[in-house]
C-alpha positions as CSV (number, residue, x, y, z in Angstrom):
1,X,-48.2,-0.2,23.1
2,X,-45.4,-0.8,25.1
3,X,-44.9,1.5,28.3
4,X,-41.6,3.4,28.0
5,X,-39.3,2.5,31.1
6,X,-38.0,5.9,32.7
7,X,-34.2,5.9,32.5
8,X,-32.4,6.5,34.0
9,X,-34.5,5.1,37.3
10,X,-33.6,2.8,39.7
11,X,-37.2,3.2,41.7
12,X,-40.7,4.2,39.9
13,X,-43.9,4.8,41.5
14,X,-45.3,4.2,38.0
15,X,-47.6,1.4,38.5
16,X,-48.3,-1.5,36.3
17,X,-50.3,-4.5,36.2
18,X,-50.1,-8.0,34.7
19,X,-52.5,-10.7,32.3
20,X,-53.9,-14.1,34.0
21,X,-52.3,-16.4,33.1
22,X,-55.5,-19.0,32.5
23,X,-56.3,-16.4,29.5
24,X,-52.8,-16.6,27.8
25,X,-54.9,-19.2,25.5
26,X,-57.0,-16.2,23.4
27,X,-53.7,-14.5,22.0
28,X,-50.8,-15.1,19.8
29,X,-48.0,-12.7,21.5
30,X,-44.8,-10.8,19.9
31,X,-41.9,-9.5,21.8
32,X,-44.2,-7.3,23.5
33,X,-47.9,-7.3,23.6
34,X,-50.7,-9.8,23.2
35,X,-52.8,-10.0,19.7
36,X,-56.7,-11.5,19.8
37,X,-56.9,-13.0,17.0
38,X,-60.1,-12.4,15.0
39,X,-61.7,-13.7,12.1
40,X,-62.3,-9.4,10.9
41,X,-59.5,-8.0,9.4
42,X,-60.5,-4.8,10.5
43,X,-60.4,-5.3,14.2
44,X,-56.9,-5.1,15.8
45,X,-56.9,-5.7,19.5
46,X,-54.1,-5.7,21.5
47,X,-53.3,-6.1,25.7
48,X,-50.0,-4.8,26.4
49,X,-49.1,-5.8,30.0
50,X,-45.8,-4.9,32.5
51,X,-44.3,-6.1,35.3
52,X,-41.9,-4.3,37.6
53,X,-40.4,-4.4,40.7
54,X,-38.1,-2.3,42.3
55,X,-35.6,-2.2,45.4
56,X,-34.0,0.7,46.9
57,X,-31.6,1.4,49.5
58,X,-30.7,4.4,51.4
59,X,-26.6,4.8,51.5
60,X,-26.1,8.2,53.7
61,X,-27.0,8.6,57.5
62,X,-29.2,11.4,58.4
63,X,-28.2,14.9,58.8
64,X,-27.9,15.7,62.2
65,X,-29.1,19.6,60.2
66,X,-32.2,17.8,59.5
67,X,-33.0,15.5,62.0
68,X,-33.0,18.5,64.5
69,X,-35.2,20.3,62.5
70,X,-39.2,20.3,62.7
71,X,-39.7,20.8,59.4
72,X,-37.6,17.8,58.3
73,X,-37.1,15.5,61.0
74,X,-39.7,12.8,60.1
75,X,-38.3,12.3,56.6
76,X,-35.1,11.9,57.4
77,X,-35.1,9.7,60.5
78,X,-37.9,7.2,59.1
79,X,-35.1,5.7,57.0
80,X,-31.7,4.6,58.5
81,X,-28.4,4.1,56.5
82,X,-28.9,1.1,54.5
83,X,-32.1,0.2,55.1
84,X,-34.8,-0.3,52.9
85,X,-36.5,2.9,51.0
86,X,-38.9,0.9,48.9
87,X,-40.0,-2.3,48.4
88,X,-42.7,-1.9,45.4
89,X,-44.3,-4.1,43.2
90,X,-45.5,-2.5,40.2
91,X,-48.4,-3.6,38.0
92,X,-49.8,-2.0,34.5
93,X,-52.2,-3.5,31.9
94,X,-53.6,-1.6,28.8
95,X,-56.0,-2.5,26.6
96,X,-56.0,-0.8,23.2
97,X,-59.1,-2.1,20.3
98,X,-58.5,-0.3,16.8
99,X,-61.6,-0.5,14.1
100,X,-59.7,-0.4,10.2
101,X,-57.0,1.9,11.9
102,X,-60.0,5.1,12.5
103,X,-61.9,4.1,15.6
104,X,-61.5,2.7,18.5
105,X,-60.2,2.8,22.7
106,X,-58.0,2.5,24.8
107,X,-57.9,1.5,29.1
108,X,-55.5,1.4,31.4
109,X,-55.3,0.5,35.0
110,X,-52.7,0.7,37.1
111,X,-51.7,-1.5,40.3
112,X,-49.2,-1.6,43.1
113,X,-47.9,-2.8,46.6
114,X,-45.1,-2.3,49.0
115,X,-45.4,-5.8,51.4
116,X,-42.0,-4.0,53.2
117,X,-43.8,-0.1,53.6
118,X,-44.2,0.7,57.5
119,X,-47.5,2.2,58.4
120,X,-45.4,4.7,61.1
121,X,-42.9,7.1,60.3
122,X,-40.1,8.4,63.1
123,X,-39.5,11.7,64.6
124,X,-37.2,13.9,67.0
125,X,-38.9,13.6,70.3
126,X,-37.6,17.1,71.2
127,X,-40.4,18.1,68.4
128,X,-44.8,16.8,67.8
129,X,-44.8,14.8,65.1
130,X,-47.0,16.3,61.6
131,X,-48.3,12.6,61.7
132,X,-50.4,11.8,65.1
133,X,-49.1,9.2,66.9
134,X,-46.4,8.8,64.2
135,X,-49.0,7.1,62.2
136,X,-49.2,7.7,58.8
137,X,-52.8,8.8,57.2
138,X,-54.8,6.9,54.5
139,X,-53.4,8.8,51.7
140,X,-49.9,7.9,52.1
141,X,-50.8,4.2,52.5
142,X,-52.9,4.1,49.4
143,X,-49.8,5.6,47.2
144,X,-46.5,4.2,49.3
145,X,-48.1,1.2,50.5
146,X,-50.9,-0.6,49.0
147,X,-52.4,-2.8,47.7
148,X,-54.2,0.0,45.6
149,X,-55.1,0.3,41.7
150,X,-56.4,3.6,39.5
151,X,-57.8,3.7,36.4
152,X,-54.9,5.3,33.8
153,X,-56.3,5.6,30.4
154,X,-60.1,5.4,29.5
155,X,-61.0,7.0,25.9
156,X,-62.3,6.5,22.6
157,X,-61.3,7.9,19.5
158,X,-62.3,8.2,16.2
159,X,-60.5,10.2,13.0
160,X,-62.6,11.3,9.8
161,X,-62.7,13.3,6.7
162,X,-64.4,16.6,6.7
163,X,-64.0,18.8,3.7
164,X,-60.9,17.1,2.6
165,X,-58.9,17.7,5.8
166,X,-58.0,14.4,8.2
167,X,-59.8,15.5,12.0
168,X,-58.6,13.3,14.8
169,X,-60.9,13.4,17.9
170,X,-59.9,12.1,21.3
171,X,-62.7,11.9,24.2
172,X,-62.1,10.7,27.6
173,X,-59.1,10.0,30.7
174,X,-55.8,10.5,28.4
175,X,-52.5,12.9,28.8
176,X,-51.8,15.2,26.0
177,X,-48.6,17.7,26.4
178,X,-47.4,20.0,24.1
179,X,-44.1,21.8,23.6
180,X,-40.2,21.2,22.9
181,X,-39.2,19.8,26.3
182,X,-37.0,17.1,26.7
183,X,-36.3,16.7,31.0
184,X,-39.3,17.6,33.2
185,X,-36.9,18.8,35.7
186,X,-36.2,21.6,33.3
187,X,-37.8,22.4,30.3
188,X,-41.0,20.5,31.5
189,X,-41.4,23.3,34.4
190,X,-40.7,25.8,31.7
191,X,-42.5,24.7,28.4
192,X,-45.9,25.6,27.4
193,X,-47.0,22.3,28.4
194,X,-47.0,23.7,32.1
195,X,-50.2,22.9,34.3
196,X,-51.2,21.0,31.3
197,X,-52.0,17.8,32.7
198,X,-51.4,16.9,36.3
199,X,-47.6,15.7,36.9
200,X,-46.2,12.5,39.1
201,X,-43.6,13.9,40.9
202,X,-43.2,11.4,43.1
203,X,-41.9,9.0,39.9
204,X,-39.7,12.5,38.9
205,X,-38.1,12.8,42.1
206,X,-36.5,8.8,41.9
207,X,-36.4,9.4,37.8
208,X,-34.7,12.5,37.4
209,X,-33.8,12.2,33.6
210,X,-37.6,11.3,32.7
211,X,-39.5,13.6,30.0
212,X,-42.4,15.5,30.9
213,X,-44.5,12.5,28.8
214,X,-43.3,9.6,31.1
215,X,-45.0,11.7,34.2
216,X,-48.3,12.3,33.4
217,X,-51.4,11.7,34.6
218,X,-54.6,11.1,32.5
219,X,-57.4,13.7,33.3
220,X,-61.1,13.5,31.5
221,X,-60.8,15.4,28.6
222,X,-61.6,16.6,24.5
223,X,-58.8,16.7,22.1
224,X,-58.8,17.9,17.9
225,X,-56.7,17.7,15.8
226,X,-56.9,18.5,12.1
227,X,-54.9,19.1,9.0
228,X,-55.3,22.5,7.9
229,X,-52.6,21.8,4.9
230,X,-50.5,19.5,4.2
231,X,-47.7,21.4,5.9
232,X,-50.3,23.0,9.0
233,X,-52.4,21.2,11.5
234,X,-54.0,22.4,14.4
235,X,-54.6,21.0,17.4
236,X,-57.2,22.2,20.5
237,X,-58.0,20.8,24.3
238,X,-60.6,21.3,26.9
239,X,-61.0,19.2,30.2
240,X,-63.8,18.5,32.2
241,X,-61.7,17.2,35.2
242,X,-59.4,18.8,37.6
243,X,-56.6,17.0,39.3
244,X,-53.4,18.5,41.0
245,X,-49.7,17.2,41.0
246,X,-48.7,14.3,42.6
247,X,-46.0,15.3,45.4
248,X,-43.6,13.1,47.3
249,X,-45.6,13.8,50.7
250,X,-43.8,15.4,54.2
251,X,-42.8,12.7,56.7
252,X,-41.7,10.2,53.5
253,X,-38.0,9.7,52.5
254,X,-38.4,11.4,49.2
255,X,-40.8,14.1,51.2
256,X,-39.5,17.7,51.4
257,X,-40.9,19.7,54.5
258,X,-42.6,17.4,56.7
259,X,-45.8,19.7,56.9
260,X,-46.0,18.9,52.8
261,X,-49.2,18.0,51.5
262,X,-51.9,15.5,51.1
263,X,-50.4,13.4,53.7
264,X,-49.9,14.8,56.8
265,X,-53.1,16.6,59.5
266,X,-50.6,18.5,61.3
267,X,-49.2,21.8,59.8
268,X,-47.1,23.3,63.0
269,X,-47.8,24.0,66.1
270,X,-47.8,27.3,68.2
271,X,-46.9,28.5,71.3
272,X,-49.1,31.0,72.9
273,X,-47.5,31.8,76.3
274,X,-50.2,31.2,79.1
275,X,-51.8,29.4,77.0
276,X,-50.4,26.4,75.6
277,X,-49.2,24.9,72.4
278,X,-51.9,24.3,69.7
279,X,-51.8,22.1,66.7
280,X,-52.6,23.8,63.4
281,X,-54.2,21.8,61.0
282,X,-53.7,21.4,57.5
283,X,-56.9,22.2,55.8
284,X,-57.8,20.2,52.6
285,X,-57.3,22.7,49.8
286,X,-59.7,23.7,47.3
287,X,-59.3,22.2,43.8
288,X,-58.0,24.3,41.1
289,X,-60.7,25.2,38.2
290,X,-62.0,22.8,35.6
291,X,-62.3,24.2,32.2
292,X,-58.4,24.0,30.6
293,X,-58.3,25.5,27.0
294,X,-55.6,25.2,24.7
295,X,-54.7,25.4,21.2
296,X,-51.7,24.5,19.4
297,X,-51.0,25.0,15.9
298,X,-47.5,23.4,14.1
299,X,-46.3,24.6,10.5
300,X,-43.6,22.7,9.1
301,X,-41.4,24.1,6.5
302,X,-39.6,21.6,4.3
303,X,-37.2,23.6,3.0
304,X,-35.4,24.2,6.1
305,X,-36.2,21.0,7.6
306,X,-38.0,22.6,10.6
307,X,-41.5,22.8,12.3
308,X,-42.7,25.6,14.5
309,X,-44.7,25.4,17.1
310,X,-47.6,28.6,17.8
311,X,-49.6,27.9,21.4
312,X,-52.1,29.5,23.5
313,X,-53.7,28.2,26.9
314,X,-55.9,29.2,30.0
315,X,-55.7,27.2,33.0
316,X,-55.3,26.2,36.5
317,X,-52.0,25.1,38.2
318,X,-51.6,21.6,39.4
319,X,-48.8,22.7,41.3
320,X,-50.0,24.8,44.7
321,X,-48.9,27.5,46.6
322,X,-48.4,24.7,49.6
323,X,-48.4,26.5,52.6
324,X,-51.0,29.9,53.0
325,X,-53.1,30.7,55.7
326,X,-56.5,30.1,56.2
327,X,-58.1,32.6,58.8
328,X,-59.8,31.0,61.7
329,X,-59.7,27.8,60.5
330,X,-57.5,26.4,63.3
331,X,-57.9,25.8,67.1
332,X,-59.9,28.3,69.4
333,X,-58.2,30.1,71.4
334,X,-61.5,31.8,73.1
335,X,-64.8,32.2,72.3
336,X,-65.2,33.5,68.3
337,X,-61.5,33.7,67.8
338,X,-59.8,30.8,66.5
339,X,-55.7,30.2,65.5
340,X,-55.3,30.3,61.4
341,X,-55.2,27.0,59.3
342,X,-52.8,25.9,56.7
343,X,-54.0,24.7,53.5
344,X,-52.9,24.9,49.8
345,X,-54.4,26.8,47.0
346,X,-53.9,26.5,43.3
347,X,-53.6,29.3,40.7
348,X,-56.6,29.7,38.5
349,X,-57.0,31.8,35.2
350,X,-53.5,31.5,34.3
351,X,-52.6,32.7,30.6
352,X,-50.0,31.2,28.7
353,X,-48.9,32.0,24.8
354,X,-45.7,30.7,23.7
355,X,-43.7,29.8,20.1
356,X,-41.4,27.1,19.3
357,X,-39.2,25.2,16.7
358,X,-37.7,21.7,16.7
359,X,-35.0,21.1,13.6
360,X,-31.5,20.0,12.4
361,X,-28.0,21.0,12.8
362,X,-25.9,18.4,11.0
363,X,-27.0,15.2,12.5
364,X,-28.5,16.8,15.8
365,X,-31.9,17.8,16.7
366,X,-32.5,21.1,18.2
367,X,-35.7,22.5,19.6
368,X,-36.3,24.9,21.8
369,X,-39.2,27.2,23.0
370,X,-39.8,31.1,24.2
371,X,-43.0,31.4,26.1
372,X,-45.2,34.6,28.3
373,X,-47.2,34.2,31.1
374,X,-49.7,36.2,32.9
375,X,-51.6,36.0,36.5
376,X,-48.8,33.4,36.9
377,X,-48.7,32.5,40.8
378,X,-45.0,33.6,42.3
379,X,-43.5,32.4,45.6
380,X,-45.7,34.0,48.5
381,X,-44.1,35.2,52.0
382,X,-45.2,32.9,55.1
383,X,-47.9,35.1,56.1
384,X,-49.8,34.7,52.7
385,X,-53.2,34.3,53.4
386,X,-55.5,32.0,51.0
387,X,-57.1,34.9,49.1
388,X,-54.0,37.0,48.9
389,X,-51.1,35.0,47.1
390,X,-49.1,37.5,44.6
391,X,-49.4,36.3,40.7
392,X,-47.3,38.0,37.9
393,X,-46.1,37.9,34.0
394,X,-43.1,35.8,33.9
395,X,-40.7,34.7,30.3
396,X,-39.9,31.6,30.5
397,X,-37.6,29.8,27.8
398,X,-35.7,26.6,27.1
399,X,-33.4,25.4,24.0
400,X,-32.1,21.3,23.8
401,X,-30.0,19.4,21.6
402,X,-29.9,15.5,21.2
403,X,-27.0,13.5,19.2
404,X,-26.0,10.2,18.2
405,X,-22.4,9.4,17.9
406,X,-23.0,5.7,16.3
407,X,-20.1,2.9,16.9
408,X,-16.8,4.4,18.0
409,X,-13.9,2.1,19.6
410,X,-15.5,3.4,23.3
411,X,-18.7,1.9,22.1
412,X,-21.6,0.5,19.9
413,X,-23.7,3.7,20.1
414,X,-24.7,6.9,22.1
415,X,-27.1,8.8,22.9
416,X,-25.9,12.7,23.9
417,X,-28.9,15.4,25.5
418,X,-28.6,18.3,26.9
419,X,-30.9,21.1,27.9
420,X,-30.6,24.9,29.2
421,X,-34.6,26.6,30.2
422,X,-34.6,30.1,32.7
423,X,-37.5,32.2,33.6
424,X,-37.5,36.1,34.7
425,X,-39.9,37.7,36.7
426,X,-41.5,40.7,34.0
427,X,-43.2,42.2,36.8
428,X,-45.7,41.9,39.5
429,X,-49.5,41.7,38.9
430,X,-51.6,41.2,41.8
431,X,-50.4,41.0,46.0
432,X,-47.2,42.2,45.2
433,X,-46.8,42.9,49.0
434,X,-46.8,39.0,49.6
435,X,-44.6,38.4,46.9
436,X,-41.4,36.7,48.3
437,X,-38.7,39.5,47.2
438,X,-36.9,42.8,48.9
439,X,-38.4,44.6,46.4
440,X,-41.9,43.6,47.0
441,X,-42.3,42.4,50.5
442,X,-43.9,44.2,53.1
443,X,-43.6,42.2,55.8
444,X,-39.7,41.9,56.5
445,X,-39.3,38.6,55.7
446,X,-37.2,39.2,52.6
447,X,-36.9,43.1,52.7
448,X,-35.2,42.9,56.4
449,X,-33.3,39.9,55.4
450,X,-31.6,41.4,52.2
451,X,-33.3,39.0,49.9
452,X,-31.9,35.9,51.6
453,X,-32.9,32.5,50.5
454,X,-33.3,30.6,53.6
455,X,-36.0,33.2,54.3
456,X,-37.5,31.4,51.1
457,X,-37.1,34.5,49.1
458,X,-36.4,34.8,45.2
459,X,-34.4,36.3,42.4
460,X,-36.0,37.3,39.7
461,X,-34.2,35.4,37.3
462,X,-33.6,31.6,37.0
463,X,-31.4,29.3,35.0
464,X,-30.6,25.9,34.8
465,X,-29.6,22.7,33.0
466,X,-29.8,18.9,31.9
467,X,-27.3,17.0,30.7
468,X,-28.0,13.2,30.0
469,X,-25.8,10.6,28.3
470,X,-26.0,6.6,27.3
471,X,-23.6,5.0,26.0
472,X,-24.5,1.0,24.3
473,X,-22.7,-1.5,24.5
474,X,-24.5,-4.4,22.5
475,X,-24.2,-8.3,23.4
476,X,-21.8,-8.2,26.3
477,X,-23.3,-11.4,27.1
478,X,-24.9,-13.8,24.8
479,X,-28.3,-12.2,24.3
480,X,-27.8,-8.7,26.7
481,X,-27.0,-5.3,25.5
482,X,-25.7,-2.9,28.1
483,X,-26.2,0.7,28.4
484,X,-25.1,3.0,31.0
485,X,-27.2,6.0,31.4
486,X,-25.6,9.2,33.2
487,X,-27.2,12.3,34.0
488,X,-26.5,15.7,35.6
489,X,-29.8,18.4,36.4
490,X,-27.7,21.9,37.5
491,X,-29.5,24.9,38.9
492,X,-26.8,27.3,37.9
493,X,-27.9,30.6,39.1
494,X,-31.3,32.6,40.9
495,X,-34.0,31.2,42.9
496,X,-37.1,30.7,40.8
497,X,-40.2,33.3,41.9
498,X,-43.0,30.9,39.8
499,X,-44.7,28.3,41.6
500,X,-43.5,25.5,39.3
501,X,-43.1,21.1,39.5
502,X,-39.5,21.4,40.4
503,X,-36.8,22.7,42.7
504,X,-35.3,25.4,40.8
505,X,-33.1,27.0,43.7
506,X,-29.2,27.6,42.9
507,X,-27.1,24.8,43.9
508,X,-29.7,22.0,44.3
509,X,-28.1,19.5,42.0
510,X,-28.4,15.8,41.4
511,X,-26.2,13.4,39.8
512,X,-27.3,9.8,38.4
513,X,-25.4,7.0,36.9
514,X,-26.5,3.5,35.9
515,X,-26.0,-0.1,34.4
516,X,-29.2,-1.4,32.4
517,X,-28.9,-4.6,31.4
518,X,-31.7,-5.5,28.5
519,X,-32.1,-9.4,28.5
520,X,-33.3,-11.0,24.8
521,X,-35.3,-7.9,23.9
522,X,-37.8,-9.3,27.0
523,X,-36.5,-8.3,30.4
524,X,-34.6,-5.1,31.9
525,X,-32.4,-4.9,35.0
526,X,-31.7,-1.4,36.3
527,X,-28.7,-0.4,38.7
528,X,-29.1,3.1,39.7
529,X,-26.8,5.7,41.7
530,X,-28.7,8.7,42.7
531,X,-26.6,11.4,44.1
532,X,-27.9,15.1,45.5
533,X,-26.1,18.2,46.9
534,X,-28.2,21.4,48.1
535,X,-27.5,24.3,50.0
536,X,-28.2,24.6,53.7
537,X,-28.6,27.6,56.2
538,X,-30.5,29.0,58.9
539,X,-33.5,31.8,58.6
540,X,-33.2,35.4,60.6
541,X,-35.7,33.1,62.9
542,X,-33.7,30.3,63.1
543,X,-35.0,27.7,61.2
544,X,-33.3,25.9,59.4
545,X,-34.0,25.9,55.9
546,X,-32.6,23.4,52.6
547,X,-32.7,25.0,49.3
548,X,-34.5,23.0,46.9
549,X,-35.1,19.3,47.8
550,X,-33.9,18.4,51.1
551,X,-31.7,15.7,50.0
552,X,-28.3,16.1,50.6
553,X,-28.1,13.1,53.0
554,X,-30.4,11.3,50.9
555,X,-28.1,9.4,48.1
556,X,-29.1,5.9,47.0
557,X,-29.1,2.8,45.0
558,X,-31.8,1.0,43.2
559,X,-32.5,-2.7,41.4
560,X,-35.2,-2.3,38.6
561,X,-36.2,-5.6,37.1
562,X,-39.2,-4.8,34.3
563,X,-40.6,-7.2,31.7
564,X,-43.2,-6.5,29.3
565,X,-45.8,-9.2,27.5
């Protein structure tokens, strides 16, 4: 099948890959994919294969409130006004062989390569760079540079009879998420379908409008699902394979703090006075549990046009608390006493039951979900150490709406969504003294500060929300329809206390507008304007400290061009 082009997005770090072209002989082709042709009618086989490649510019200059900063510096200096933010060619192939519609696999691989991606970042010389030597590691050249290629997709399949009810079975890498979400920003943060499979946030961050589906990332798994009745069915995971979120790493221009994750050895460094400044490390954190269980049941009721949704999961984050301590895992000071490390750890045993609906009103579509958490992982004061981050029960909830308004004199069709999600702190579980609130904290950071947020400390309630519009306009040209995307993600009010795949701090806001140009149902040009405001401040310590994403110098532009054979 076709892969579904993020839009609005002017950049993707989704990576695709493309057919040789000695081979084109085996298939006939339609507007999208490639058939084998076979002399059994039962065997469908089909190679689906994209190229992208995408351009972005950087259009603000850097803050002088970041570049002076430690924490930020490095991301913000390593790009100057107008110059180049990425370069990437993007590369997917999938495979997909179907025996009489009940059997069969599918594979995926994915491939990229930035020929214009430095190998060195830039930072304040008043500060030590997180990156020794300036030099970026390994990591962040196999996922910003390249040449480098994963394999995506890799399962088999096979649905059956058994007692007069259809079972579907799924076995393999593949991304299953569950839920009413519509924008990952929002309700995918706040859906049952949290921690479900590991996200790409680095494709979010440049893609701000994408659903939670267009950011996954296959994990080895088993998935069931059967048709109880012919209005029930029933659906249940496990995974054998652990993998955590994919963050924009520190020192990169989409980074947040420079210290931030994967990426860069360096943590911080320390003064002790008489003796010297040490470099603290950044420890390699200790995966998250395998095991994920989840079931999922859906009952739809015709009478009222609606489906609900029932769902119950146990699992590990793939989002981290990023920065906790990890005692004596840093440089010696003296003999047997060594400087803490900083590393990241990831909830485990997290519970999850939640309900939802999707329906109509009129011609919209409404869905929305209510869901409770326990041993949830909440925002941790600085001094956290690895074995004592808090955890709590949490509410979380979300409700969205998507219209059509058809052919008016503005234009030929539109597309209307919008979505509200919020979470409130229920109560406090487990370390409530390193829990990041007055109420809670023991160790002054938040309870000296009165609860201030550039001492990273939270409210106990959040809210935001997603609005997205596109507007068609069809054959502006001789074969190209036009549609201009728009989109606005608002966090209207708190400063989230769950560890969660997003930036859900009051008044970190983004704003996106676009031109896509579809050419003969075959190729795609993107223009994108990314746009970001966040709040800024200073700690009691004097650090300075961005709320949400650090982006508020960081607008940009972005050329897409995507075809699909």
């Amino acid at each position: 099948m076709k892969q579904k082009s993020l839009k609005p997005s002017a950049i993707s770090l989704g990576v695709h890959a493309t057919c040789i072209a000695a081979a084109c002989g085996l298939w006939s082709a339609n507007a999208n994919a490639f058939h084998f042709d076979v002399p059994n009618p039962d065997i469908d086989m089909e190679w689906d294969n994209t190229v992208r490649a995408d351009y972005g510019i950087r259009l603000q200059n850097p803050s002088h409130f970041y570049t002076n900063s430690p924490t930020y510096d490095e991301g913000d200096l390593s790009t100057p006004k107008f110059s180049t933010i990425q370069s990437m060619l993007n590369l997917y192939s999938e495979f997909d062989f179907k025996y009489k519609d009940t059997s069969g696999f599918r594979i995926s691989m994915d491939a990229w390569y930035d020929p214009t991606f430095k190998n060195h970042n830039t930072s304040n010389p008043a500060f030590p760079p997180n990156y020794p030597n300036n030099e970026y590691t390994s990591y962040i050249k196999k996922y910003y540079q390249g040449p480098s290629a994963e394999l995506r997709d890799a399962f088999v399949f096979h649905t059956f009879d058994l007692g007069g009810h259809s079972v579907n079975v799924k076995l393999g890498r593949t991304a299953v998420t569950w839920g009413q979400s519509a924008f990952a920003t929002l309700g995918g943060a706040n859906s049952v379908a949290i921690g479900q499979q590991p996200l790409d946030l680095m494709k979010l961050t440049q893609s701000p409008s994408a659903s939670l589906k267009e950011i996954v990332l296959p994990t080895a798994q088993a998935n069931v699902t059967t048709s109880i009745t012919d209005t029930f069915s029933l659906g249940a995971q496990y995974t054998f394979e652990w993998n955590h979120d994919r963050l924009p790493e520190g020192g990169t221009y989409f980074g947040g703090a420079d210290p931030i994750l994967y990426g860069p050895p360096i943590a911080s460094y320390q003064n002790i006075p008489g003796l010297g400044t040490f470099a603290i490390p950044r420890i390699a954190p200790t995966k998250g549990q395998i095991g994920d269980i989840g079931i999922d049941g859906k009952w739809r009721v015709d009478s009222i046009a609606t489906t609900y949704e029932f769902t119950y999961r146990h699992f590990a984050m793939k989002m981290p608390w990023a920065a906790v301590l990890l005692p004596g895992a840093g440089p010696e000071l003296f003999p047997g006493t060594n400087l803490p490390g900083v590393t990241a750890k990831y909830g485990n045993d997290v519970n999850l039951i939640g309900a939802g609906f999707n329906s109509a009103i009129g011609s919209a579509a409404v869905a929305g979900e209510l869901s409770y958490r326990w041993n949830m992982p909440l925002n941790a004061v600085n001094t956290t150490t690895v074995n004592d981050a808090p955890t709590g029960r949490t509410l979380h909830g979300l409700l969205n709406v998507t219209q059509s308004f058809g052919k008016t004199p503005m234009w030929d069709n539109m597309f209307l969504q919008a979505e509200f999600a919020f979470n409130q702190l229920l109560s406090v579980q487990s370390n409530a003294r390193n829990f990041a609130n007055s109420s809670y904290d023991t160790t002054g950071q938040c309870s000296a500060s009165g609860n201030s947020a550039f001492n990273n400390c939270s409210t106990r309630f959040w809210a935001g929300i997603g609005i997205g519009a596109s507007p068609q306009w069809y054959q502006v040209f001789p074969g190209v329809d036009l549609t201009m995307p728009l989109f606005v993600n608002l966090n209207l009010k708190g400063y989230s206390s769950v560890i969660a795949p997003a930036a859900e701090a009051q008044g970190q806001n983004t704003f996106v507008v676009g031109l896509d140009f579809t050419i003969y149902n075959k190729h795609e040009v993107d223009i994108t304007y990314t746009y970001y405001m966040n709040k800024k401040g200073y700690s009691t310590a004097g650090a300075a400290t961005a709320l949400g994403a650090p982006y508020s110098d960081k607008s940009w532009i972005g050329i897409t061009y995507q075809t699909t054979f």
